[in-house]
KEROSE-433249 format. One line per field, with one value per atom (N, C-alpha, C, O, CB): x, y, z; residue in one letter; atom name. Coordinates in pm, 1 decimal. Glycine has a CB too. Example, Ala and Ser with C-alpha at 12.3 -4.5 7.8 and 13.67 -1.06 7.14 Angstrom:
<sites>
X = 1319.0; 1230.0; 1320.0; 1423.6; 1130.8; 1285.0; 1367.0; 1290.0; 1340.9; 1408.4 $
Y = -569.0; -450.0; -330.0; -331.9; -447.3; -225.0; -106.0; 3.0; 113.8; -59.8 $
Z = 780.0; 780.0; 780.0; 846.5; 904.6; 708.0; 714.0; 787.0; 803.9; 572.5 $
aa = A; A; A; A; A; S; S; S; S; S $
at = N; CA; C; O; CB; N; CA; C; O; CB $
</sites>
This chain:
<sites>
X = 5329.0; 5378.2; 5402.0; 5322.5; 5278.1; 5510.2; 5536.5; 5538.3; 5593.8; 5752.6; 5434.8; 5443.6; 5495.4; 5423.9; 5291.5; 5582.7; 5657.6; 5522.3; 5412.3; 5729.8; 5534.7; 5460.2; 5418.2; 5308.2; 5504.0; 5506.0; 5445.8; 5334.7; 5242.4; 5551.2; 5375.5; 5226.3; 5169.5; 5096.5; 5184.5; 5135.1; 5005.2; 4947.2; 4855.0; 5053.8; 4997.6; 4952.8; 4871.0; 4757.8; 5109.0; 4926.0; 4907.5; 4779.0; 4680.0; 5021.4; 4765.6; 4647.4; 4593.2; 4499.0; 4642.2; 4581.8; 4451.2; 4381.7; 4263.3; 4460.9; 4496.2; 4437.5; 4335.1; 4236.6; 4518.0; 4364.4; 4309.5; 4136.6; 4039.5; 4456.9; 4169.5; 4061.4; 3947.3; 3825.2; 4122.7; 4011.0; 3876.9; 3877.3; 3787.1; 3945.2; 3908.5; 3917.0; 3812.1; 3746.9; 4042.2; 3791.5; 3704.8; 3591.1; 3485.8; 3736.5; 3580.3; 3445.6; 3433.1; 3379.1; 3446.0; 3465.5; 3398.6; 3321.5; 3198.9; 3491.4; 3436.8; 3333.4; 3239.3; 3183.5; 3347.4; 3203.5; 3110.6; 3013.4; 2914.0; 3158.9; 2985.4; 2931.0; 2828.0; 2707.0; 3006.0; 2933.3; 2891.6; 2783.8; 2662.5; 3058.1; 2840.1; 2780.5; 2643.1; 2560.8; 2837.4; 2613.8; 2518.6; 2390.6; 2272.1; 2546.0; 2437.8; 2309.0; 2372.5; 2377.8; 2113.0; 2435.4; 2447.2; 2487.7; 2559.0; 2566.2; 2446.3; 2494.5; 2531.4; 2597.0; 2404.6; 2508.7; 2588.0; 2667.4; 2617.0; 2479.5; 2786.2; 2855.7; 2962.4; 2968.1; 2940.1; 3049.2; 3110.8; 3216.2; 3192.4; 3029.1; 3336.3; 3463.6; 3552.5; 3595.2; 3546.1; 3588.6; 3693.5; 3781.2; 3755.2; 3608.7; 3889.3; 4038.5; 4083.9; 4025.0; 4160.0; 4219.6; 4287.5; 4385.0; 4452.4; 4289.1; 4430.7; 4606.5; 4597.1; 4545.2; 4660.4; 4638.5; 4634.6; 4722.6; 4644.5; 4721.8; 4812.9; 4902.6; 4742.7; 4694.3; 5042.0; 4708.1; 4595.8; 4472.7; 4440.2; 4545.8; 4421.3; 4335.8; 4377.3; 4285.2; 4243.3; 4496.4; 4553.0; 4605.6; 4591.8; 4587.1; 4653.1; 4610.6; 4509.0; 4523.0; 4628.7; 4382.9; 4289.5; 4215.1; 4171.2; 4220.8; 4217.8; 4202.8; 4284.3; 4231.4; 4231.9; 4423.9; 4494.5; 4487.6; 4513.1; 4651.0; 4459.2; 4494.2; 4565.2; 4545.6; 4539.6; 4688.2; 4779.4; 4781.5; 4871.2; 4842.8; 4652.1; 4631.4; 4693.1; 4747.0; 4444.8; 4659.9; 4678.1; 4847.8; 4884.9; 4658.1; 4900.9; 5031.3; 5118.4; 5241.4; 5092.1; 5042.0; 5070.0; 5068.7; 4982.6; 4991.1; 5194.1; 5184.3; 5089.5; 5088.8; 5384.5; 5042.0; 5007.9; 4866.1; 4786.6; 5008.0; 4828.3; 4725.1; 4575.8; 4467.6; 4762.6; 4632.4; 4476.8; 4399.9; 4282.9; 4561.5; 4519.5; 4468.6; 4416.3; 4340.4; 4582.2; 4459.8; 4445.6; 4269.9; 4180.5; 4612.0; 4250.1; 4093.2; 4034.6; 3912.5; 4055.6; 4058.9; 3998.4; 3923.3; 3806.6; 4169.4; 4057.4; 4002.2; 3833.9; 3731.2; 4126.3; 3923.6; 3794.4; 3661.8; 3555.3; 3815.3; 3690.3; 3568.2; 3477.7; 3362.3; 3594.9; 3544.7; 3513.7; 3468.4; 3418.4; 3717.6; 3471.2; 3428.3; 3290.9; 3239.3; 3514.1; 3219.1; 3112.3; 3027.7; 3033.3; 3105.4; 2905.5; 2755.6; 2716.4; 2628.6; 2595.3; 2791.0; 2746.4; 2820.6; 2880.6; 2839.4; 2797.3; 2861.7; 2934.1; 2874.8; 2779.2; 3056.2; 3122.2; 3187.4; 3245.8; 3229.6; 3167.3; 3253.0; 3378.3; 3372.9; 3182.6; 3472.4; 3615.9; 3661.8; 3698.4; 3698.7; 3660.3; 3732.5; 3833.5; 3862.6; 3669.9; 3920.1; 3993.5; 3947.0; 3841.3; 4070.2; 4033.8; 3946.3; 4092.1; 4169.6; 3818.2; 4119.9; 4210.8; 4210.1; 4134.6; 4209.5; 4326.3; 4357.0; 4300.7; 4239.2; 4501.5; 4291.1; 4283.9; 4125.3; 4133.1; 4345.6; 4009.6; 3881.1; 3879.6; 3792.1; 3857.8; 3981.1; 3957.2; 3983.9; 3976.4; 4039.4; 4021.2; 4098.3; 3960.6; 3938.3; 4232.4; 3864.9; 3813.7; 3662.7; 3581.4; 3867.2; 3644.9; 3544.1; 3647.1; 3569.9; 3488.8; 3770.4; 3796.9; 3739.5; 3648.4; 3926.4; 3776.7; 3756.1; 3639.8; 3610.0; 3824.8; 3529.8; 3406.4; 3341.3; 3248.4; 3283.6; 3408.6; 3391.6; 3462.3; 3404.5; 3490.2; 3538.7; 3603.2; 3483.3; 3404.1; 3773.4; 3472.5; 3405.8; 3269.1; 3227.5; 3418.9; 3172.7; 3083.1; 3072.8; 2985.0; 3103.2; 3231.0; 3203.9; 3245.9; 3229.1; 3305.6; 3290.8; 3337.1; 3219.0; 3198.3; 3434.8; 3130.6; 2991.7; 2888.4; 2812.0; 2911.0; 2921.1; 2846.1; 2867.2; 2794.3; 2832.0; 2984.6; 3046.5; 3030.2; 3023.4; 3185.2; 3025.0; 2976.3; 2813.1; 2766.0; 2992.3; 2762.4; 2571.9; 2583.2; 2483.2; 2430.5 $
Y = -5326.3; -5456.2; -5453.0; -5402.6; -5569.3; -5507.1; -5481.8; -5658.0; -5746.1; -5371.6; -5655.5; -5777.9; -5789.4; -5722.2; -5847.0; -5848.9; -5874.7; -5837.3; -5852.8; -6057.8; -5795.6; -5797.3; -5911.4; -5910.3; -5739.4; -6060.1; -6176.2; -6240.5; -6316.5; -6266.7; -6181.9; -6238.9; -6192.9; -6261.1; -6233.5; -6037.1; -5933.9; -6043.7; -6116.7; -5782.3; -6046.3; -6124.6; -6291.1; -6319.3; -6148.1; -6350.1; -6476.7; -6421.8; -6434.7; -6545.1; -6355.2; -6339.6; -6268.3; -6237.4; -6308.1; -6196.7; -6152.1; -6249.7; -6257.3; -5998.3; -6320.7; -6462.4; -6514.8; -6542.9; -6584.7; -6538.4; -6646.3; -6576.3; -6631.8; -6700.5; -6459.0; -6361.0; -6395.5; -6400.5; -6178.3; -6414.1; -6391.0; -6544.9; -6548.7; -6315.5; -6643.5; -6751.1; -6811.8; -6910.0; -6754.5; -6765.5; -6825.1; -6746.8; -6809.5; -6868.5; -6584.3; -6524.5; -6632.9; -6741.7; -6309.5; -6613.1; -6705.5; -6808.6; -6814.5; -6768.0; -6916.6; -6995.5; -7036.0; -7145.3; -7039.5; -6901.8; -6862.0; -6824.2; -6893.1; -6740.6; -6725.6; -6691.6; -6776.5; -6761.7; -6649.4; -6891.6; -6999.8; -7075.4; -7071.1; -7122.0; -7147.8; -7189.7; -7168.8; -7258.2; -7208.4; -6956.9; -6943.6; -6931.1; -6907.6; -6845.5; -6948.4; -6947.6; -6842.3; -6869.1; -6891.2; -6700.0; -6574.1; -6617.6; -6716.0; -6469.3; -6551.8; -6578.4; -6480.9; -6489.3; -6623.9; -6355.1; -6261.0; -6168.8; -6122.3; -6163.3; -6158.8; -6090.8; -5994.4; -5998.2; -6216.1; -5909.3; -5796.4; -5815.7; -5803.3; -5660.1; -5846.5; -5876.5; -5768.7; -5731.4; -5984.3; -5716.2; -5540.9; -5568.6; -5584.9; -5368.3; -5574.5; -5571.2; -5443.3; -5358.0; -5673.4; -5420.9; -5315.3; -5313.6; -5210.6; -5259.2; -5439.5; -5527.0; -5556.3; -5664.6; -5683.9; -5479.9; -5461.4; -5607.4; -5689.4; -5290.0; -5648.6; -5759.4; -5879.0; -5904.9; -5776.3; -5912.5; -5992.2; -5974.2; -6062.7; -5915.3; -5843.0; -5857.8; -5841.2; -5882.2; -5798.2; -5791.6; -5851.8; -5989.3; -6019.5; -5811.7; -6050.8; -6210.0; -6269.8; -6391.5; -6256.6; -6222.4; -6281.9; -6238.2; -6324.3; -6235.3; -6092.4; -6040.0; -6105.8; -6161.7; -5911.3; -6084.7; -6128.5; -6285.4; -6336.9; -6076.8; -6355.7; -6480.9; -6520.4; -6641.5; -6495.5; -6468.8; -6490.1; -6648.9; -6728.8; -6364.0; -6642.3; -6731.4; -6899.2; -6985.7; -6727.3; -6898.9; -7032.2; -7140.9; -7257.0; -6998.1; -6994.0; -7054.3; -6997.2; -6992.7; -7009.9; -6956.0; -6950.0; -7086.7; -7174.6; -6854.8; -7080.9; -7228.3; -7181.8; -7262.0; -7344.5; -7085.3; -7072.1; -7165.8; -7139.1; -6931.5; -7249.5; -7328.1; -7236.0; -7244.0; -7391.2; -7159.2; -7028.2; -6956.0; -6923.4; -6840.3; -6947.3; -6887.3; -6989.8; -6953.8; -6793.3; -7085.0; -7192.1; -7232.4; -7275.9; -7353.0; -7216.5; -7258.9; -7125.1; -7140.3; -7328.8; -7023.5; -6880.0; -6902.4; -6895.1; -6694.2; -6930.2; -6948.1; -7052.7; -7043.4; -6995.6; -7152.0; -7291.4; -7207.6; -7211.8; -7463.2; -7127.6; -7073.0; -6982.0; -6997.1; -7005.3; -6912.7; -6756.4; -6856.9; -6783.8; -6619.2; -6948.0; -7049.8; -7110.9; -7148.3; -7148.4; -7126.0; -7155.7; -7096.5; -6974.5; -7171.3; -7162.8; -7072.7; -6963.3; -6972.7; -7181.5; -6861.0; -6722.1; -6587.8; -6590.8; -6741.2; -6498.4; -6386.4; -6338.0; -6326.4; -6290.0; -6303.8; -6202.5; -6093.4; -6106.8; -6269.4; -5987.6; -5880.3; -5824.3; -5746.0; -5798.7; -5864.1; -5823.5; -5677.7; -5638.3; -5900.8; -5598.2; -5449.3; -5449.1; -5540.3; -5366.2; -5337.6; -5266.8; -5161.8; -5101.0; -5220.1; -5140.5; -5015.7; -4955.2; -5026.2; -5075.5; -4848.4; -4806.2; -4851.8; -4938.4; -4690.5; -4771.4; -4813.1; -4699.8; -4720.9; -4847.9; -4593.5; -4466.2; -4514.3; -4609.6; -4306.5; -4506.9; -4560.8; -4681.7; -4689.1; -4633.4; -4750.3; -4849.5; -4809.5; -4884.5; -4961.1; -4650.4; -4606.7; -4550.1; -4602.1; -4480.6; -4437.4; -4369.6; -4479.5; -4418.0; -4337.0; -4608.4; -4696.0; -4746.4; -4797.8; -4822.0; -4750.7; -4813.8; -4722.1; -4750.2; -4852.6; -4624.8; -4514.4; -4465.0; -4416.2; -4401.2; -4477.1; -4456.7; -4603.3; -4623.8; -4361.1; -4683.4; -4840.2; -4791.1; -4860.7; -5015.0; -4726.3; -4712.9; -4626.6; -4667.1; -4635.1; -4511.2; -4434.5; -4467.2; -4397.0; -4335.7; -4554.6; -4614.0; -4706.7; -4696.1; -4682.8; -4822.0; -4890.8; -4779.3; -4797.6; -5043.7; -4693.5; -4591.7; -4536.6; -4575.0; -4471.5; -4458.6; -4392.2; -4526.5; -4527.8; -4308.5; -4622.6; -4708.1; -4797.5; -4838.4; -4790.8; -4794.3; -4813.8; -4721.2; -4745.1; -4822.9; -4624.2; -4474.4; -4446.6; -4378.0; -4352.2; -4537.3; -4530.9; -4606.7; -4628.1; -4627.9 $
Z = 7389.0; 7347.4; 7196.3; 7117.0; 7386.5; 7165.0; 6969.6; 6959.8; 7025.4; 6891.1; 6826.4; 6814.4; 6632.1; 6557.8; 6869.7; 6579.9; 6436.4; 6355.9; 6409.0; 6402.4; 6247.0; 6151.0; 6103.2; 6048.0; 6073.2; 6112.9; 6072.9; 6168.1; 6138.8; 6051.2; 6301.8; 6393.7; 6356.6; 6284.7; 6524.8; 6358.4; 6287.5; 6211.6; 6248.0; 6170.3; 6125.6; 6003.6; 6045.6; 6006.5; 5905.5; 6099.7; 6151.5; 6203.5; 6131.4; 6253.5; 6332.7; 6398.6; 6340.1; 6413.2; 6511.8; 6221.1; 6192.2; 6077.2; 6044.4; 6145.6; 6028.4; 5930.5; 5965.1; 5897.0; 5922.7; 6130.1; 6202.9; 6291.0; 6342.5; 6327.8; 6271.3; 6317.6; 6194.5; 6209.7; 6323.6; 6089.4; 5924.0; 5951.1; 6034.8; 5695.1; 5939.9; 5971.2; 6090.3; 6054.7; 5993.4; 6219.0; 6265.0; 6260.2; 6271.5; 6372.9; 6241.7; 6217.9; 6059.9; 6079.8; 6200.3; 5958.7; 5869.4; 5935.3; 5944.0; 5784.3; 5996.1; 6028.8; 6093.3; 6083.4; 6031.4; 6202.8; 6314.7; 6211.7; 6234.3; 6431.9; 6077.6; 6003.5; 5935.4; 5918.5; 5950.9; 5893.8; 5782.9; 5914.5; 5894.1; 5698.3; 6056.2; 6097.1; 6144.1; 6163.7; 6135.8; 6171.4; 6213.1; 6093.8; 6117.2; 6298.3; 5996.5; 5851.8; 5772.7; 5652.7; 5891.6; 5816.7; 5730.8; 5577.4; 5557.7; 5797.6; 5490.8; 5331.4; 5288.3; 5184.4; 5230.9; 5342.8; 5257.2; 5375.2; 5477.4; 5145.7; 5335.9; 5485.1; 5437.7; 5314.8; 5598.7; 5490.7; 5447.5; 5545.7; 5665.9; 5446.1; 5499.3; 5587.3; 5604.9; 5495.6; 5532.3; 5682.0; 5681.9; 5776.7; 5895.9; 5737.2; 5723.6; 5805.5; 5790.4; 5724.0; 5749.8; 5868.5; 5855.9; 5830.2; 5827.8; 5921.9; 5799.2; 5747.7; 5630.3; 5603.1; 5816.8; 5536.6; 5377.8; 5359.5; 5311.2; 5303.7; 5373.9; 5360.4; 5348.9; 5238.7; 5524.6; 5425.2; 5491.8; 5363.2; 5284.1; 5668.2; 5369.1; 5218.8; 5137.2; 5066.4; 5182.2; 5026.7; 4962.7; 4902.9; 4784.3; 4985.7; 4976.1; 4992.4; 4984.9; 4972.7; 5085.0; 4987.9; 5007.4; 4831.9; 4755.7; 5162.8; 4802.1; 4692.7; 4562.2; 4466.1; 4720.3; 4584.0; 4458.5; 4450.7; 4341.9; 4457.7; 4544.7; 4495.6; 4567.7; 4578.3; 4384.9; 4664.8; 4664.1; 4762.4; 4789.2; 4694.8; 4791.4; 4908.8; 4857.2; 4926.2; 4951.1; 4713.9; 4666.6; 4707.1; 4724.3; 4497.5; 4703.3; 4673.7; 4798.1; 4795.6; 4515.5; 4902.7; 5017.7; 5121.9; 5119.5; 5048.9; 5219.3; 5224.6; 5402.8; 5496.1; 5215.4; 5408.2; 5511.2; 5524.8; 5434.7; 5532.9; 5600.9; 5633.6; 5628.8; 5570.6; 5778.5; 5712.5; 5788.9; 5658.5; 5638.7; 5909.7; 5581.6; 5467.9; 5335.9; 5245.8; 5425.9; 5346.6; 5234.3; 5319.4; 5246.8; 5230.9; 5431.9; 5462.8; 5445.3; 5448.5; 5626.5; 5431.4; 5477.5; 5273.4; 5234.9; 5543.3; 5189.1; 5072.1; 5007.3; 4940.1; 5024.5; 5100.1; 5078.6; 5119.4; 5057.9; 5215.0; 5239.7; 5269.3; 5170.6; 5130.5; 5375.6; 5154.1; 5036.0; 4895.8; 4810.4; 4985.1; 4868.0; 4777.8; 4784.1; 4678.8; 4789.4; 4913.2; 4948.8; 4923.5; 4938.9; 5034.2; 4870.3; 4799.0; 4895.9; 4981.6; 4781.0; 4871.8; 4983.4; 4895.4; 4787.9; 5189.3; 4965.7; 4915.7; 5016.7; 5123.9; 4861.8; 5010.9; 5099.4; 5016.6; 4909.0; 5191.0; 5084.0; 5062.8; 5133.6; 5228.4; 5062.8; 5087.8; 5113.4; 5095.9; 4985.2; 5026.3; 5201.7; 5244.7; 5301.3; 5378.7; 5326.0; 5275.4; 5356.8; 5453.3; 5437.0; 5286.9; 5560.8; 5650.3; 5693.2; 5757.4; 5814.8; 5663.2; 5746.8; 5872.8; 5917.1; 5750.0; 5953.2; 6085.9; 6122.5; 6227.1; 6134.9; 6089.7; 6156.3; 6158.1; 6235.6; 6073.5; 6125.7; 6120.2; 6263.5; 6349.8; 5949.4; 6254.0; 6324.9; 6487.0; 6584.3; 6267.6; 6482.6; 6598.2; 6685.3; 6794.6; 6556.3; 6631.5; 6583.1; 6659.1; 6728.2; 6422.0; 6641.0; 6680.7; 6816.2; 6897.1; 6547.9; 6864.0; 6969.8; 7042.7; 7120.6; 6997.4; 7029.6; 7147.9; 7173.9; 7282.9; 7132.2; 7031.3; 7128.0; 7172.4; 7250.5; 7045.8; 7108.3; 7222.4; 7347.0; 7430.5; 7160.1; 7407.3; 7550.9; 7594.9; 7679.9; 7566.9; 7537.3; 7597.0; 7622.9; 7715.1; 7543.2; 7573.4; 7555.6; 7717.0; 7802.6; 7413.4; 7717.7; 7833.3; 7994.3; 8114.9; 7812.6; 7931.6; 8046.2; 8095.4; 8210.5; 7999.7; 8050.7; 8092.7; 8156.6; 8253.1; 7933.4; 8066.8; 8148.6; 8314.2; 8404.6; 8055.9; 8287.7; 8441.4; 8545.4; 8666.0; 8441.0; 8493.8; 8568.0; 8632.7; 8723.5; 8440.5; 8534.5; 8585.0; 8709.6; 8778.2; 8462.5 $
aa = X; X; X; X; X; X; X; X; X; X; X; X; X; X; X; X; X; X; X; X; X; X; X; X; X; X; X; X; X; X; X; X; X; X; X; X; X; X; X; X; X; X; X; X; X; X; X; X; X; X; X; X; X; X; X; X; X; X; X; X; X; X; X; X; X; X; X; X; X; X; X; X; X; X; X; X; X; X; X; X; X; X; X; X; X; X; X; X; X; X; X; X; X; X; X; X; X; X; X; X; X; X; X; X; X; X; X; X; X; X; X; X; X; X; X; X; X; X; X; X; X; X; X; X; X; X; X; X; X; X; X; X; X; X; X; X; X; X; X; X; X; X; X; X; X; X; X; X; X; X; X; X; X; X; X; X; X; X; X; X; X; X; X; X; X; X; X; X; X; X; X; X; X; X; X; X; X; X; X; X; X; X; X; X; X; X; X; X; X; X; X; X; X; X; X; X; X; X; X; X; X; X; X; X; X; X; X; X; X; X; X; X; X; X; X; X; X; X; X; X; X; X; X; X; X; X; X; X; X; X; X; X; X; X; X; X; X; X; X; X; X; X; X; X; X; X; X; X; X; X; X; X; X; X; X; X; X; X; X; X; X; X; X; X; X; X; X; X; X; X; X; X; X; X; X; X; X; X; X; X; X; X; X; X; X; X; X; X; X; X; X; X; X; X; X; X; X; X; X; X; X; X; X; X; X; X; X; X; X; X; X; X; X; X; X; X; X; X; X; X; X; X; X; X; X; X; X; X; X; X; X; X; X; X; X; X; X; X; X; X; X; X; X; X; X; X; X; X; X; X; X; X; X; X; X; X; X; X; X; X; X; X; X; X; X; X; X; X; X; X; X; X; X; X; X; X; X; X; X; X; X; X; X; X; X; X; X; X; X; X; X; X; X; X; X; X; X; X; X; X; X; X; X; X; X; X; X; X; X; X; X; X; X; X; X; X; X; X; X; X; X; X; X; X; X; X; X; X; X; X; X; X; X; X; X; X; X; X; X; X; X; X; X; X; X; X; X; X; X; X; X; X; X; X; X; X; X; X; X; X; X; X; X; X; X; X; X; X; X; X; X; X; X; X; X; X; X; X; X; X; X; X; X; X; X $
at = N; CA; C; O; CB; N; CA; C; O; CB; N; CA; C; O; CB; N; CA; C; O; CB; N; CA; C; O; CB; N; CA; C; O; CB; N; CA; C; O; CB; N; CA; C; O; CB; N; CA; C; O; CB; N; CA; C; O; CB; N; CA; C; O; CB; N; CA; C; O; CB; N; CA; C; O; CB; N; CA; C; O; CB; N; CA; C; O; CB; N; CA; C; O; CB; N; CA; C; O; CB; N; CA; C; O; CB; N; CA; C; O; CB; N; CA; C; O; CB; N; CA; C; O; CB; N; CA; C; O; CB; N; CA; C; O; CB; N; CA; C; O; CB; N; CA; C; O; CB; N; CA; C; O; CB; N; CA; C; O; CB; N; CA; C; O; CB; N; CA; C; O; CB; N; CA; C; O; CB; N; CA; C; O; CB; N; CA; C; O; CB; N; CA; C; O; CB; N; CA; C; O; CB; N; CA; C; O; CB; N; CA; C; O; CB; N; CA; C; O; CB; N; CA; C; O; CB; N; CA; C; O; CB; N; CA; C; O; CB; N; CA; C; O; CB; N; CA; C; O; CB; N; CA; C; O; CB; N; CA; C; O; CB; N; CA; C; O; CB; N; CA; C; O; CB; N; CA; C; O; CB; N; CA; C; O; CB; N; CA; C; O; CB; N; CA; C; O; CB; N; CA; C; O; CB; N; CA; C; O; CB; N; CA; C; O; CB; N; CA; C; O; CB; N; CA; C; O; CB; N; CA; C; O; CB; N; CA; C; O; CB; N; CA; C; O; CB; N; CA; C; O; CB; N; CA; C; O; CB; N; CA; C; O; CB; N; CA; C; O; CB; N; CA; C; O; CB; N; CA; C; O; CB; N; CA; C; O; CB; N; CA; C; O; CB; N; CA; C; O; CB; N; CA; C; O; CB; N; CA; C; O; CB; N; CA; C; O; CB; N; CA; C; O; CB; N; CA; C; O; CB; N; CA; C; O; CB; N; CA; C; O; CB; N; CA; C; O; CB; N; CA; C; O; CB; N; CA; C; O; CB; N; CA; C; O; CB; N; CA; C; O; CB; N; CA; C; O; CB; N; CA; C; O; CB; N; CA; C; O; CB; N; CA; C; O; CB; N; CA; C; O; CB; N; CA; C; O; CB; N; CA; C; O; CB; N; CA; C; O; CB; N; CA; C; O; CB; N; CA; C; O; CB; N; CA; C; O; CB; N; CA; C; O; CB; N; CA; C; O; CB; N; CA; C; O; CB; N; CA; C; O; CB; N; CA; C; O; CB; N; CA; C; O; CB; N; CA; C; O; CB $
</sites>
């Protein structure tokens, strides 16, 4: 399935967006955020969020503002490939017991 680079973007906004606020709600104060859509932390890094008219990101900011600490990463994709697969292989052996 190919989805535009502007959904990418949209849904992974919206991905930091409700873990934040699953985060904030469950007590955590210090947390470490890692995407793999440089566009997405970039935005979030430079600023760019301010003057973005995107909504997801104008709250993702309000959030990162709140008496807590987060740490904002990048993760490659290749890393991110690398954990799917021993997540497959993981639910595969276990279906197997």
């Amino acid at each position: 399935m190919r989805i535009g680079r502007e959904r990418i973007f949209k849904v992974e906004a919206r991905a930091i967006l409700e873990s934040l606020q699953i985060v904030w709600k469950v007590g955590y104060r210090h947390w470490d955020l890692e995407c793999d859509n440089v566009m997405v932390i970039k935005s979030i890094l430079v600023g760019e969020i301010v003057v973005n008219r995107m909504t997801k990101l104008q709250l993702v900011d309000q959030l990162l503002k709140r008496n807590w600490s987060v740490r904002v990463r990048h993760i490659p994709r290749d890393h991110n490939k690398v954990v799917d697969h021993m997540a497959k292989l993981a639910c595969y052996n276990l279906n197997n017991l």
